[in-house]
N, C-alpha and C positions, 0 to 999 in steps of 0.2 A: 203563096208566091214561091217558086222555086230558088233554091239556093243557086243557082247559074246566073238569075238574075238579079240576086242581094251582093253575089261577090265583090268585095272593091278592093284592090289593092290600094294600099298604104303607101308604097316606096314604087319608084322606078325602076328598070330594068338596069340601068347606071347607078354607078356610084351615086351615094347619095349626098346631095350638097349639109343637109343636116341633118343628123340624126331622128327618129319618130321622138317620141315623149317617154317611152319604156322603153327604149336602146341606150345601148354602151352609150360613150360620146364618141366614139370612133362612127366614121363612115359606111354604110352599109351597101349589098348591092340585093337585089330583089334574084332570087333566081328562077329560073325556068319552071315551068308548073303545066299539069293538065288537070281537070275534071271531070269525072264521069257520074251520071245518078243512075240507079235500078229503083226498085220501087220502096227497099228498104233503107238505104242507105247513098251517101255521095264518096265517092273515092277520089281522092286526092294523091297526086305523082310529083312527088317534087324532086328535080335533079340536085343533089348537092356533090360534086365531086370534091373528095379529100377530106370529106368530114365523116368521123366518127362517131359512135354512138355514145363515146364520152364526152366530144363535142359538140352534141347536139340538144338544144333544149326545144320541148313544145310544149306550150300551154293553153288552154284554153277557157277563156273569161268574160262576162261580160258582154257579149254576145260577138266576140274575136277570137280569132286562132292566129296564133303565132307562133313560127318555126323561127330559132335560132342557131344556124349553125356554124362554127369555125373548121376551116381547114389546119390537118394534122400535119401535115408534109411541110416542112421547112428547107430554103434550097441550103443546100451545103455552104460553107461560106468562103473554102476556094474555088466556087463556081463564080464566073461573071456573068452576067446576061445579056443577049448577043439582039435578043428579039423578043418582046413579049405579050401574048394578047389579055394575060388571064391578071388576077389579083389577090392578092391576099387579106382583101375586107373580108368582114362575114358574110354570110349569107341570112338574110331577115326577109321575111315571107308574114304580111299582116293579113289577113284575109277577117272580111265582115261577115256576119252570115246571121242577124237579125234573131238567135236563139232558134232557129230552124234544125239543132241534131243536139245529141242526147251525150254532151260531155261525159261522165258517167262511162259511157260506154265505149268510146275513141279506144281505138286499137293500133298502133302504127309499127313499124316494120321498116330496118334500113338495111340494107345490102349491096356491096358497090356502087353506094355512092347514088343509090335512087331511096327516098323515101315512100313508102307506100302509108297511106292513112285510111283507115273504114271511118266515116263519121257517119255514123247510125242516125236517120230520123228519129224526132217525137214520135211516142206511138199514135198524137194527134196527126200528124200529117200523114199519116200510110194508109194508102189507098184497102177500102172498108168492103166487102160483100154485103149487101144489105138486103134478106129476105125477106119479101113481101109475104106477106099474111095471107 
């Protein structure tokens, strides 16, 4: 079964009314994300604007990936706010994936505030050559 079709998000794209089970007790919000699979791996794009690489945790356990990450930018405090669409929850990203990629080998990459992740299939699931005799 492909990992496209094991995916489940944990949290909503809104604020979250309550925390998962392994988050802060603060409110979380789910952020933007895409998928891609090749035959070796699934790559993973997650937008986190404002968060750094000191604010960022990812783990992966149990057959879950989870990105945690806080925004750095704090607004001044003689600014007032006139208008706002954004937030300053964290950003929490649960993804299921049934042990279908090779912890071990997870590779990720943040730069302006886009995450990039390789998560590498089992050598079980990669498609095989198999010569007939």
């Amino acid at each position: 079964m492909s990992l496209l079709n094991t995916l489940i998000p944990s949290l909503s794209r809104s604020p979250a009314s309550r925390p998962s089970e392994n988050s802060t007790s603060e409110p979380t919000i789910r952020p933007a994300y895409e998928i891609k699979e090749n035959p070796d791996a699934y790559g993973l794009t997650v937008y986190l604007p404002g968060v750094t690489k000191e604010n960022l945790e990812i783990t992966a356990e149990e057959g879950q990936l989870r990105v945690l990450g806080r925004r750095a930018w704090k607004r001044p405090e003689a600014w007032s706010v006139v208008y706002r669409e954004s937030t300053d929850a964290p950003f929490e990203l649960v993804l299921t994936h049934d042990n279908l990629i090779d912890p071990d080998k997870i590779v990720a990459e943040l730069k302006d505030g886009i995450l990039r992740v390789s998560l590498p299939k089992h050598e079980a699931l990669k498609p095989r050559k198999i010569t007939i005799a």
